[in-house]
GUFIRO-209665 format. One record per residue: residue in three letters; residue number from 1; x, y, z of N, C-alpha, C in turn. Coordinates in nm, 3 decimals, padded with zeros to 5 digits. Each point is the difference from the previous one (the first is absolute). Example, Ala and Ser with C-alpha at 12.3 -4.5 7.8 and 13.67 -1.06 7.14 Angstrom:
REM residues 2
[atom 'ala', 1, [01.319, -00.569, 00.780], [-00.089, 00.119, 00.000], [00.090, 00.120, 00.000]];
[atom 'ser', 2, [-00.035, 00.105, -00.072], [00.082, 00.119, 00.006], [-00.077, 00.109, 00.073]];
REM end
This chain:
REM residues 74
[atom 'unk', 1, [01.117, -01.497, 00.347], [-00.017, -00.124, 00.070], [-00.128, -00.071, -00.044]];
[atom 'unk', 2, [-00.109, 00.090, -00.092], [-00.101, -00.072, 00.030], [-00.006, -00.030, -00.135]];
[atom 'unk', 3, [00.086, 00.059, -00.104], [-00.003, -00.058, -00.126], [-00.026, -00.179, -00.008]];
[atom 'unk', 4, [-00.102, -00.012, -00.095], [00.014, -00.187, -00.003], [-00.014, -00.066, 00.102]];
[atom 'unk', 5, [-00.092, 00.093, 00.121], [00.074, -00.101, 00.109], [-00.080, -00.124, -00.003]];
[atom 'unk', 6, [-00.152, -00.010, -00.103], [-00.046, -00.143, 00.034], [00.090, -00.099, -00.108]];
[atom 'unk', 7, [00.083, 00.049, -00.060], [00.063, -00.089, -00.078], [00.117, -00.057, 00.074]];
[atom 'unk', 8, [00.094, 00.064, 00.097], [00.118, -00.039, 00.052], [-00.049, -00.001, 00.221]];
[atom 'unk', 9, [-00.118, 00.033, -00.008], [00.018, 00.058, 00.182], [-00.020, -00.160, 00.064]];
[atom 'unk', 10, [-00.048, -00.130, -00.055], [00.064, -00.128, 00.073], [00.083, -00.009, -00.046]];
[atom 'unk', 11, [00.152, 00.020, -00.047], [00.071, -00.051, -00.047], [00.129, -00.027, 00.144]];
[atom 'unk', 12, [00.060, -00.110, 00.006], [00.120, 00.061, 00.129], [00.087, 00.128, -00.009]];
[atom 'unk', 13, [00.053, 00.061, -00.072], [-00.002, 00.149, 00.021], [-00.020, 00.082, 00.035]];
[atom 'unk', 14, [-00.163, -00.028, 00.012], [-00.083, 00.101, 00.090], [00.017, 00.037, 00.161]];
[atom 'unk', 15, [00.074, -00.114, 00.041], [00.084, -00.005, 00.201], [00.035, 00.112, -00.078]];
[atom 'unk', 16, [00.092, 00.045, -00.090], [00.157, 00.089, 00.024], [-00.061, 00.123, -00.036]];
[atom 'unk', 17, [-00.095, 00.008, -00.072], [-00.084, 00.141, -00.064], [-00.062, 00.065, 00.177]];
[atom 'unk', 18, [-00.088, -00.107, 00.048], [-00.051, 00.024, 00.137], [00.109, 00.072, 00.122]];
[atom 'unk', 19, [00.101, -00.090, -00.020], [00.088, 00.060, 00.068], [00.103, 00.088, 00.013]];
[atom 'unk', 20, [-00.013, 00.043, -00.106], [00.011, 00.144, -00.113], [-00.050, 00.138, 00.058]];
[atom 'unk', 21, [-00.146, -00.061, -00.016], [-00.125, 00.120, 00.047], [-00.001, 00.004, 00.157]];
[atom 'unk', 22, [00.012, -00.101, 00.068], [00.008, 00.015, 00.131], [00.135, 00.115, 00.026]];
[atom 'unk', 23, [00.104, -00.068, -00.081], [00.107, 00.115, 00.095], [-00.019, 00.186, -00.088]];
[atom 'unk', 24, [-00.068, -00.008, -00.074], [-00.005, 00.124, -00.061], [-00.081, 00.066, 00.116]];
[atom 'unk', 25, [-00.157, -00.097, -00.015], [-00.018, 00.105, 00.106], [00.023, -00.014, 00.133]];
[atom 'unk', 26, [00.092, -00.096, 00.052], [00.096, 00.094, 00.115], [00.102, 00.095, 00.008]];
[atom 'unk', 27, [00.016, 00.046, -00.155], [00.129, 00.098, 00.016], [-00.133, 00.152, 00.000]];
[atom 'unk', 28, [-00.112, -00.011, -00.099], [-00.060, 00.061, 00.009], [-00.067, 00.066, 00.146]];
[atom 'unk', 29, [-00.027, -00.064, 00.062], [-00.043, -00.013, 00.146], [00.133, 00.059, 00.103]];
[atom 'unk', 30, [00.102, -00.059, -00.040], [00.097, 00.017, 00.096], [00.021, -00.127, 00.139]];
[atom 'unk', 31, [-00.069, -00.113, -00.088], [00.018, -00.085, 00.111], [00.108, -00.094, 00.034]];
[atom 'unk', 32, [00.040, -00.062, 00.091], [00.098, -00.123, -00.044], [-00.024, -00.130, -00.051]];
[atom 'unk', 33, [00.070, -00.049, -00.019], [00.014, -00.139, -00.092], [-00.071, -00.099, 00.117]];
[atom 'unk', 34, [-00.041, -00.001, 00.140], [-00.061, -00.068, 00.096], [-00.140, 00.064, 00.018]];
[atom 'unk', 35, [-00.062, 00.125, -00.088], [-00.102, -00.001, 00.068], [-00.100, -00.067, -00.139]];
[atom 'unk', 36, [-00.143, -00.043, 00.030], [-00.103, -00.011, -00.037], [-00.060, 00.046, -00.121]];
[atom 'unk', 37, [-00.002, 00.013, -00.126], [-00.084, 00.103, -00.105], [-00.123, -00.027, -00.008]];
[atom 'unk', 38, [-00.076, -00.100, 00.092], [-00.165, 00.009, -00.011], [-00.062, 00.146, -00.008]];
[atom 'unk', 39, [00.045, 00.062, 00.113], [-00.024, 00.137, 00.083], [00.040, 00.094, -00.102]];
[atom 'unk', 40, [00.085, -00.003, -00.074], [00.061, 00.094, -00.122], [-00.093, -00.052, -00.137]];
[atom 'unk', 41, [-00.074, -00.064, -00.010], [-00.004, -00.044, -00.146], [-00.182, 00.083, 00.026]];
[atom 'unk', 42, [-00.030, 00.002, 00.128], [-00.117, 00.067, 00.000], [00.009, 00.145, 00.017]];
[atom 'unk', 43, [00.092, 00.014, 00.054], [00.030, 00.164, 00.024], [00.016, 00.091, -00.165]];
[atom 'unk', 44, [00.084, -00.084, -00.057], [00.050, 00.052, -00.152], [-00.158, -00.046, -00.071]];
[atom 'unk', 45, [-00.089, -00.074, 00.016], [-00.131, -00.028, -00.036], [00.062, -00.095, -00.139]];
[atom 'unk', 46, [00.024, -00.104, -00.006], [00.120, -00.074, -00.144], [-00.044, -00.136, 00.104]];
[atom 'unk', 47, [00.013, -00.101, -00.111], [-00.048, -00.105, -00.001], [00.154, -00.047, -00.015]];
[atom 'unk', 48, [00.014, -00.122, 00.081], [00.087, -00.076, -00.069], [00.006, -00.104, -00.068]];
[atom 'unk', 49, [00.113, -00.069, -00.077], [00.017, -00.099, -00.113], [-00.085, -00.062, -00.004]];
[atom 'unk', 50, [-00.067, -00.108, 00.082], [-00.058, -00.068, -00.024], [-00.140, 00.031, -00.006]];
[atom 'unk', 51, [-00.064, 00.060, 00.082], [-00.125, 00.101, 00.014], [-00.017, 00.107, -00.130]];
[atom 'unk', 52, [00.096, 00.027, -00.068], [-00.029, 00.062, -00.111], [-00.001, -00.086, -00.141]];
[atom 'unk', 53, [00.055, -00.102, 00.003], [00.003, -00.123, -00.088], [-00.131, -00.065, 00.006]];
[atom 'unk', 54, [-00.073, 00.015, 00.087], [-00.135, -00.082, 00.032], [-00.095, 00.059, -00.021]];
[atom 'unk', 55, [00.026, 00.190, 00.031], [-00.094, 00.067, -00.061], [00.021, 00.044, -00.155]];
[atom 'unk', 56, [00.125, -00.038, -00.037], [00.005, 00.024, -00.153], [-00.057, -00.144, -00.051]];
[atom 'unk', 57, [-00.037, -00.081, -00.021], [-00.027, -00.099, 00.002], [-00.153, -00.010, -00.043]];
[atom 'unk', 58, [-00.074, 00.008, 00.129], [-00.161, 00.053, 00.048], [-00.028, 00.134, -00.133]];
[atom 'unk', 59, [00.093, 00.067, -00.042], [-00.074, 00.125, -00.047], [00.052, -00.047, -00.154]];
[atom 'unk', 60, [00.109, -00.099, 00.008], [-00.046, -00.080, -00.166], [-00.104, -00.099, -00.061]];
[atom 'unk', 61, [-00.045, -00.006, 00.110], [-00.114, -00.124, -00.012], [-00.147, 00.075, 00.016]];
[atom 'unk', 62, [-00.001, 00.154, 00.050], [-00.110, 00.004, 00.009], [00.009, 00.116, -00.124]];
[atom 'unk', 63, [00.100, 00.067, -00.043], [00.025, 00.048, -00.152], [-00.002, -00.073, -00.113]];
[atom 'unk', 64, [-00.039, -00.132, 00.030], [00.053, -00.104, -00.114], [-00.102, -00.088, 00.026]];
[atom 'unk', 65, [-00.166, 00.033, 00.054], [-00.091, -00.128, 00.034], [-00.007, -00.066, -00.150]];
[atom 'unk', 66, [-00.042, 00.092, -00.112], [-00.049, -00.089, -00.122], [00.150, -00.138, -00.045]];
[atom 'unk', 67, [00.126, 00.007, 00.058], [00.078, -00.103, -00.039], [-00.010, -00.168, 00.123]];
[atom 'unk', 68, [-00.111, 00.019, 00.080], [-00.008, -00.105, 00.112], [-00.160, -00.017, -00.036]];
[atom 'unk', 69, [-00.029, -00.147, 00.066], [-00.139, -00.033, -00.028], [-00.078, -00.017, 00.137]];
[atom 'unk', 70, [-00.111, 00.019, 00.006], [-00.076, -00.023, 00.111], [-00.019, -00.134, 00.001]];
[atom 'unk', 71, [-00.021, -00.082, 00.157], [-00.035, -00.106, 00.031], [-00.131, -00.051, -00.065]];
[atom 'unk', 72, [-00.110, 00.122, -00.029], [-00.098, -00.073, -00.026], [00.042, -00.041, -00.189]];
[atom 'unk', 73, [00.102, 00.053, -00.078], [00.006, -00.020, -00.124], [00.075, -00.118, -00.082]];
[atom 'unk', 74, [00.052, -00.059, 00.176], [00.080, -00.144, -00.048], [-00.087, -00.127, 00.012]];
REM end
């Protein structure tokens, strides 16, 4: 899931990937299709789609400072 994800994780696709991972881990959990996965996504300690897209993101930019410029260099 997390392959590429800063290349494709805004893309509209990403609803159906999300809602993918939500029902996985309710089968994982054993929950139903009405309850909540906030409470599950911390229990399993897993980030979801979008929260992991944002931190993949953050950790390309701060792996990748020499390709961005500082404010004071413009």
């Amino acid at each position: 899931m997390s392959y590429g994800l800063i290349f494709w994780g805004n893309s509209t696709k990403s609803k159906c990937v999300f809602k993918l991972q939500k029902r996985s881990i309710r089968i994982i959990m054993g929950a139903r299709n009405n309850n909540s996965c906030r409470e599950f996504f911390k229990i399993l300690k897993m980030l979801p789609l979008s929260a992991r897209f944002i931190y993949s993101l953050l950790m390309f930019v701060v792996n990748n400072r020499n390709l961005f410029l500082d404010n004071a260099e413009l």
